[in-house]
N, CA, C and O atoms as a Tinker XYZ file with bonds, in Angstrom:
   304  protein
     1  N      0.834000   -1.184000    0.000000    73     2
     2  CA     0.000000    0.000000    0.000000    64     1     3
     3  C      0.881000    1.250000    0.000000    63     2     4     5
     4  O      1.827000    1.246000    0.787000    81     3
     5  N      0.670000    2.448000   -0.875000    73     3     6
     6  CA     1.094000    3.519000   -0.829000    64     5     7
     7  C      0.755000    4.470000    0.438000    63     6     8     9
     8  O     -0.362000    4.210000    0.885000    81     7
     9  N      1.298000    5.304000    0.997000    73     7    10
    10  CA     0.939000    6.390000    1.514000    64     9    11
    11  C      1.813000    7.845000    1.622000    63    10    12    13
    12  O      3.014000    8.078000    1.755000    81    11
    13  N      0.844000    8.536000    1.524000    73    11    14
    14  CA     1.674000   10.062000    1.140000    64    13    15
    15  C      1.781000   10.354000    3.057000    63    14    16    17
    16  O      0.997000   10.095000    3.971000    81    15
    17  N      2.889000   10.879000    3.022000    73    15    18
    18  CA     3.178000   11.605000    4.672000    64    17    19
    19  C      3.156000   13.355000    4.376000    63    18    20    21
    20  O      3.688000   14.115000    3.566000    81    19
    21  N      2.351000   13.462000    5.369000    73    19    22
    22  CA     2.078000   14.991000    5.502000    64    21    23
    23  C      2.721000   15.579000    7.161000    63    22    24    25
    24  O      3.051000   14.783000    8.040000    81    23
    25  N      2.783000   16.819000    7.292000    73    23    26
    26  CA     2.839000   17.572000    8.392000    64    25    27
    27  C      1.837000   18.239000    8.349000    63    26    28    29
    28  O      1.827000   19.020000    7.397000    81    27
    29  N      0.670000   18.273000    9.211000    73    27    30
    30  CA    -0.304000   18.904000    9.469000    64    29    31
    31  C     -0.150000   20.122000    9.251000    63    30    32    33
    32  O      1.000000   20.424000    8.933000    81    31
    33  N     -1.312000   21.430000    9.333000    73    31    34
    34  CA    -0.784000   22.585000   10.119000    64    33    35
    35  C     -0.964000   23.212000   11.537000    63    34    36    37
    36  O     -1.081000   24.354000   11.979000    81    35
    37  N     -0.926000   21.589000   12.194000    73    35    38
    38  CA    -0.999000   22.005000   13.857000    64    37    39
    39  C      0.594000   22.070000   13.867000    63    38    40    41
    40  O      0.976000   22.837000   14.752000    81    39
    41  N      1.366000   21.641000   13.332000    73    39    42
    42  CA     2.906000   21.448000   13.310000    64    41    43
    43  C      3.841000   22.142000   12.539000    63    42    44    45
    44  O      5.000000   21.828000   12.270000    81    43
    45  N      3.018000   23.393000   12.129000    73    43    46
    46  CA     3.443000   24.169000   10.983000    64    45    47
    47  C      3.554000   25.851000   11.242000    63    46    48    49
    48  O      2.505000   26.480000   11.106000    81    47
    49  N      4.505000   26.429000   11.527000    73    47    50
    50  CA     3.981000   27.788000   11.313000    64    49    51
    51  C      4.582000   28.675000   10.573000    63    50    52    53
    52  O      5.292000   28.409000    9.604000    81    51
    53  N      4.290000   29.929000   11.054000    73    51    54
    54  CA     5.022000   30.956000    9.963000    64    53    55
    55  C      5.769000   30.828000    8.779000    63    54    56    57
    56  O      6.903000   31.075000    8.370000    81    55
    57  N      4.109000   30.079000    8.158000    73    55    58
    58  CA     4.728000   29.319000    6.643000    64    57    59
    59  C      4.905000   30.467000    6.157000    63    58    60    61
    60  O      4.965000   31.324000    7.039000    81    59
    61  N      5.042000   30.948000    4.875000    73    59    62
    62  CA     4.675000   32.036000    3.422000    64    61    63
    63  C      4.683000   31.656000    2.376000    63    62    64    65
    64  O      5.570000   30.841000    2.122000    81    63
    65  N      3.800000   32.008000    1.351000    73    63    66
    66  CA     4.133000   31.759000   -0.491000    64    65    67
    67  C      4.647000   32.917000   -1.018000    63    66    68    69
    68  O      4.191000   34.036000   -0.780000    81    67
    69  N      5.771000   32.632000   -1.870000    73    67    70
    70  CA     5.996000   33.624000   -2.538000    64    69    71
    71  C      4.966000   33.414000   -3.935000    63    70    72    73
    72  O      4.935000   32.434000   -4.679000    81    71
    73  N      4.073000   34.787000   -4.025000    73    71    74
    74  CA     3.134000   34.587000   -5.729000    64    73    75
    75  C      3.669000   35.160000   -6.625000    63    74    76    77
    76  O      3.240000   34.920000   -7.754000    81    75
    77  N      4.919000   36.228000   -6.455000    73    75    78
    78  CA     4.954000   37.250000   -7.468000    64    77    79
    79  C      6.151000   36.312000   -8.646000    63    78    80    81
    80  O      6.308000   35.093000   -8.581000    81    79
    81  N      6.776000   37.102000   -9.516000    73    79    82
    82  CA     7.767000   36.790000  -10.427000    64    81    83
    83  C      8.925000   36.483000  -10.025000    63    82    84    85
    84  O      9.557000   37.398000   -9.499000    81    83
    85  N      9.473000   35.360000  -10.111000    73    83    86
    86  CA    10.835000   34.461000   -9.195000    64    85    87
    87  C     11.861000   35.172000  -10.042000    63    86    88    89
    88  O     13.022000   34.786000   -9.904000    81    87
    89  N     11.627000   36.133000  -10.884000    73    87    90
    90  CA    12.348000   36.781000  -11.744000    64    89    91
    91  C     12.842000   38.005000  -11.236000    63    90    92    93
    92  O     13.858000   38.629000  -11.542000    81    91
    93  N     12.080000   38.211000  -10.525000    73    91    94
    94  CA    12.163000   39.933000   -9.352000    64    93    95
    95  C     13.714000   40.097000   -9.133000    63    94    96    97
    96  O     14.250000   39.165000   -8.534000    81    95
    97  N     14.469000   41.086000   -9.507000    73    95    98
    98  CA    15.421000   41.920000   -8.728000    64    97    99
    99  C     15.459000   41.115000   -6.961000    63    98   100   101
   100  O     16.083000   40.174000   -6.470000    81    99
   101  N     14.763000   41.783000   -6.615000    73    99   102
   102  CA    15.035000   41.650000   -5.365000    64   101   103
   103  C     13.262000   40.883000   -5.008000    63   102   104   105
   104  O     12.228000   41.549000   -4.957000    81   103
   105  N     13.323000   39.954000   -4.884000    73   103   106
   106  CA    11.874000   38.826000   -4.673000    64   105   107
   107  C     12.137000   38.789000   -3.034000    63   106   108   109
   108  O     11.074000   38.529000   -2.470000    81   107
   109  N     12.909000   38.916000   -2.373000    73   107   110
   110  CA    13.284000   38.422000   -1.204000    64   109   111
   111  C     12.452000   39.812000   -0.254000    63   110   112   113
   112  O     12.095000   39.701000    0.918000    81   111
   113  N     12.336000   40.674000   -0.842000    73   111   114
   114  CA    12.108000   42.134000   -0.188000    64   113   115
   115  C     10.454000   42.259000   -0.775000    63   114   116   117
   116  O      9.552000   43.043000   -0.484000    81   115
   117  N     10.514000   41.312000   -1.558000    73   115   118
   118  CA     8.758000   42.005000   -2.269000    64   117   119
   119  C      7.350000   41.886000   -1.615000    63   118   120   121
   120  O      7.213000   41.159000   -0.632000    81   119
   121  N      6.488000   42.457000   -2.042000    73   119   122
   122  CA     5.023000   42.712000   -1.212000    64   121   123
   123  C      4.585000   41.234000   -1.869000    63   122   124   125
   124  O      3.488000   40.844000   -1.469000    81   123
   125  N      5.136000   40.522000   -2.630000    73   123   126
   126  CA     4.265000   39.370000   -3.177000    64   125   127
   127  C      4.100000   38.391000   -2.211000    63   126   128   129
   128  O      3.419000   37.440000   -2.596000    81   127
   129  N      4.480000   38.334000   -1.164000    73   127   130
   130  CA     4.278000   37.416000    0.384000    64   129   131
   131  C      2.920000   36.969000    0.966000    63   130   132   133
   132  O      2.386000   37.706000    1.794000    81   131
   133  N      2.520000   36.201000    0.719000    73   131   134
   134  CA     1.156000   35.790000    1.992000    64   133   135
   135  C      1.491000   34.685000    2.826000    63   134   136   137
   136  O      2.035000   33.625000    2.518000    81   135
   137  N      1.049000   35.128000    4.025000    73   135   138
   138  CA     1.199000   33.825000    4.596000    64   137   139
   139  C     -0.132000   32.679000    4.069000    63   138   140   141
   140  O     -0.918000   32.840000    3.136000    81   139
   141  N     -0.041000   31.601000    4.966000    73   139   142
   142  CA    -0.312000   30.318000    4.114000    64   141   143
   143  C     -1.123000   30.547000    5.769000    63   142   144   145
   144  O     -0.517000   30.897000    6.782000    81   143
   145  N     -2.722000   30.221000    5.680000    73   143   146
   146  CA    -3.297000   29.639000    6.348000    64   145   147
   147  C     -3.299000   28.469000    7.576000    63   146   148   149
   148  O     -3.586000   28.515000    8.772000    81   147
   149  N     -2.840000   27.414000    6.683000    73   147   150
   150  CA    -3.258000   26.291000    6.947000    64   149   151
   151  C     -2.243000   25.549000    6.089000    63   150   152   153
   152  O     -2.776000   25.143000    5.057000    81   151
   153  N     -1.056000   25.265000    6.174000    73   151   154
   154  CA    -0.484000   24.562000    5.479000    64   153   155
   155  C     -0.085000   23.231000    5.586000    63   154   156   157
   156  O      0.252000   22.744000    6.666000    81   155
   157  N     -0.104000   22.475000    4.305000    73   155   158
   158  CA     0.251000   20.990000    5.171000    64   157   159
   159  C      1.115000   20.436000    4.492000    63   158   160   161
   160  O      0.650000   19.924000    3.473000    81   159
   161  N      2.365000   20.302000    4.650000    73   159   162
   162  CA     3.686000   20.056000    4.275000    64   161   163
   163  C      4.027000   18.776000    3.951000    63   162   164   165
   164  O      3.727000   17.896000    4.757000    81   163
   165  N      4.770000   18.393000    2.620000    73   163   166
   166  CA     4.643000   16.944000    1.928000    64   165   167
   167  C      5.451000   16.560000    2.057000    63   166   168   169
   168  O      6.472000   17.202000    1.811000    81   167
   169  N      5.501000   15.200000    2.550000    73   167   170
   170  CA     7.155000   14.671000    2.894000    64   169   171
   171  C      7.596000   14.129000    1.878000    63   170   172   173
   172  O      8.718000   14.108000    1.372000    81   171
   173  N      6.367000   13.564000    1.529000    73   171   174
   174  CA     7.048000   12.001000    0.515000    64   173   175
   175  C      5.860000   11.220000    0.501000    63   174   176   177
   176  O      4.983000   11.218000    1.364000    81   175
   177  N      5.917000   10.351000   -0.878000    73   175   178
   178  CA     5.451000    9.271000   -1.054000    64   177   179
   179  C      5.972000    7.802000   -0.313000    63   178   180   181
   180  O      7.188000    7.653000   -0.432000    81   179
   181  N      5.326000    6.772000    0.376000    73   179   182
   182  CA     6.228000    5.647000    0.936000    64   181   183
   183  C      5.680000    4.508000    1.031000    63   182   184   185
   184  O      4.898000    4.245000    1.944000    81   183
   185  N      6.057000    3.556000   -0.023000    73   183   186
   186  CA     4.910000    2.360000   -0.295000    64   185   187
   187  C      5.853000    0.871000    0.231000    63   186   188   189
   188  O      7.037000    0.565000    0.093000    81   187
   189  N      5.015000    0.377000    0.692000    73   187   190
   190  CA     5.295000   -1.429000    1.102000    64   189   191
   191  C      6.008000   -1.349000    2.290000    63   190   192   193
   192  O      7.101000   -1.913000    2.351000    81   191
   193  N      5.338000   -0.419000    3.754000    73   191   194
   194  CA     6.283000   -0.640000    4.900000    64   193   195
   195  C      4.754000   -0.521000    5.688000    63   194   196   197
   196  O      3.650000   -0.421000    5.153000    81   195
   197  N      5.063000   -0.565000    7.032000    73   195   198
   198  CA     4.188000   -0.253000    7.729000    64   197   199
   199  C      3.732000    0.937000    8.340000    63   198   200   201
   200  O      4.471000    1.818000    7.902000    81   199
   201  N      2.863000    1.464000    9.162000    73   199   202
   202  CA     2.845000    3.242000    9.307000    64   201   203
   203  C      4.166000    3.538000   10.420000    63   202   204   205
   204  O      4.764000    4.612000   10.485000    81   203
   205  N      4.475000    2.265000   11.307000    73   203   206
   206  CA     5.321000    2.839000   12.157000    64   205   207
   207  C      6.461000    3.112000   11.531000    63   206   208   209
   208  O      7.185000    4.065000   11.817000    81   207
   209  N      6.757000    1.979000   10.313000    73   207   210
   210  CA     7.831000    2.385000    9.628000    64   209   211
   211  C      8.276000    3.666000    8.941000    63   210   212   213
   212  O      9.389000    4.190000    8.993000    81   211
   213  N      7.076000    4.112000    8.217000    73   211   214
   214  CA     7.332000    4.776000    7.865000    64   213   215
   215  C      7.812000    6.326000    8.557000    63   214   216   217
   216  O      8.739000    7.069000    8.234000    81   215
   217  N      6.601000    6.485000    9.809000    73   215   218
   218  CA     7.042000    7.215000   10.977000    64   217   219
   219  C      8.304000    7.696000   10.949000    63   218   220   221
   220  O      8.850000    8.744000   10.602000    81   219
   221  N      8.668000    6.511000   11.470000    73   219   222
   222  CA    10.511000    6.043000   11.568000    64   221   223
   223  C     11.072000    6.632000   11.031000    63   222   224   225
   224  O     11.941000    7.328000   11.556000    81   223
   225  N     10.773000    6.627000    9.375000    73   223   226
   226  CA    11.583000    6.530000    8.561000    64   225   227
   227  C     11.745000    8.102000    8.365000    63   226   228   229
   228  O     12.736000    8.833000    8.342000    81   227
   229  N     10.200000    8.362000    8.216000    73   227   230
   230  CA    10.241000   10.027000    7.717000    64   229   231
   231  C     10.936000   11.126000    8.958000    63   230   232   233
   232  O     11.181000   12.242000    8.497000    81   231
   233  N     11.204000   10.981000   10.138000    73   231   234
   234  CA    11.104000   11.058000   11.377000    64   233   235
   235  C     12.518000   11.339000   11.459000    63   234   236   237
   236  O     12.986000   12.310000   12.056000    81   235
   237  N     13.331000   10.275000   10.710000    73   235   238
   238  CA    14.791000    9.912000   11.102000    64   237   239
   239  C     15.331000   11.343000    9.663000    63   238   240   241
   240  O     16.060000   12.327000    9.783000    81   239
   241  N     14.518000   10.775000    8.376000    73   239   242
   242  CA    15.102000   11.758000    7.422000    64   241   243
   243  C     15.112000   13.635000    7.753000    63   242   244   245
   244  O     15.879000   14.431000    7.211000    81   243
   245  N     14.089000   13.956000    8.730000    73   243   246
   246  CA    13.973000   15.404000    8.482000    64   245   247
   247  C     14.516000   15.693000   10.193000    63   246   248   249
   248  O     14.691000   16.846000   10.586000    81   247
   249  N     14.743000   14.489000   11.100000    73   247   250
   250  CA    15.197000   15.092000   12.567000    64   249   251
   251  C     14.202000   15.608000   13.291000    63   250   252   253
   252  O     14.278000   16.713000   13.829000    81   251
   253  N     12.872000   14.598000   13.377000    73   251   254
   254  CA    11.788000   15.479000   13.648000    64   253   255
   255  C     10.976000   14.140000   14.638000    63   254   256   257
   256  O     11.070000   12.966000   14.280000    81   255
   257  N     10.302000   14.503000   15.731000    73   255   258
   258  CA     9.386000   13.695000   16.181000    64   257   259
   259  C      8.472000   12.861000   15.336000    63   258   260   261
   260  O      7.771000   13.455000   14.516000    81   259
   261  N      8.383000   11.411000   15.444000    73   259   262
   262  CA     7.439000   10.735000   14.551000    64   261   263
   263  C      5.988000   11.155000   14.546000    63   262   264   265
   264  O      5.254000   11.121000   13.559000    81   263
   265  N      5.632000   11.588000   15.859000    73   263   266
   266  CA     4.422000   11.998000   16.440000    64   265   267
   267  C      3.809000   12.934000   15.447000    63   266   268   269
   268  O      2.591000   13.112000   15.463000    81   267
   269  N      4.631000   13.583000   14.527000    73   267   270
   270  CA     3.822000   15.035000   14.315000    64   269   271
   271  C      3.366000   14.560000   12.249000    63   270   272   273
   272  O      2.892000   15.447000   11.540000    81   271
   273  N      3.515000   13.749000   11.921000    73   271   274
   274  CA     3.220000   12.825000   10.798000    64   273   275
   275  C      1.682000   12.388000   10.535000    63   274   276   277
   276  O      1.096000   11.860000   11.480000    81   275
   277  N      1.056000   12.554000    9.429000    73   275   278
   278  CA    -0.332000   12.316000    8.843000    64   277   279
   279  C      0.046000   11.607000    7.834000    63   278   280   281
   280  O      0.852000   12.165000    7.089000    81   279
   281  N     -0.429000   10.046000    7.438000    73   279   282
   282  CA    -0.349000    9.358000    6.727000    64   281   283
   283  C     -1.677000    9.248000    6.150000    63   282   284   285
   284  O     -2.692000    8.860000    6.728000    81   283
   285  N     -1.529000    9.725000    4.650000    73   283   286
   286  CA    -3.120000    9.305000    3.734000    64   285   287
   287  C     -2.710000    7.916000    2.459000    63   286   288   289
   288  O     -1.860000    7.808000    1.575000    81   287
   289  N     -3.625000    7.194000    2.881000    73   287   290
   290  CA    -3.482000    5.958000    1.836000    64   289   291
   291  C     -4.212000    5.870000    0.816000    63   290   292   293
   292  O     -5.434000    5.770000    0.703000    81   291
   293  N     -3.252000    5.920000   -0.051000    73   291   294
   294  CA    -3.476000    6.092000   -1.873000    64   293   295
   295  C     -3.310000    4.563000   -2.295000    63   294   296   297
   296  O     -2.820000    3.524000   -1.854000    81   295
   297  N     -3.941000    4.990000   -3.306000    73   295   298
   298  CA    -4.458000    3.366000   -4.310000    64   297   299
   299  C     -3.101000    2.733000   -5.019000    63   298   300   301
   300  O     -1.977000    2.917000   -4.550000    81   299
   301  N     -3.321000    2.084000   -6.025000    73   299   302
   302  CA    -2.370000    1.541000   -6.544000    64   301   303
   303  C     -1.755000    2.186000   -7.313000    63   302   304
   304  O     -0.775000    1.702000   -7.880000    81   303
């Protein structure tokens, strides 16, 4: 079974999008900034393990508590 791993946005903050032109002079300084609501951050795709594994796995790659991980299970 596949599953995509997410970070909620109970585990998320002071996200931002940049919308404007990645072309900008100076993009780093620009009004094109919003913050992000509600964001929910994609780890990865991770198929043929179990959820603790994957936990584990995603947990060990970013240095992060397993605890804070949302696993949604996708089809074939």
């Amino acid at each position: 079974m596949k599953r995509i791993v997410v970070i909620e946005s109970d585990y998320a903050r002071d996200t931002q999008i940049f919308s404007g032109n990645p072309n900008e002079e100076d993009y780093i300084e620009s009004d094109s900034w919003y913050d992000v609501k509600y964001p929910n951050l994609y780890i990865g795709i991770f198929e043929g393990i179990d959820e603790n594994e994957i936990r584990k796995k995603a947990a060990k790659d970013l240095g992060v508590h397993e605890g804070i991980f949302t696993l949604y299970e996708i089809g074939n």
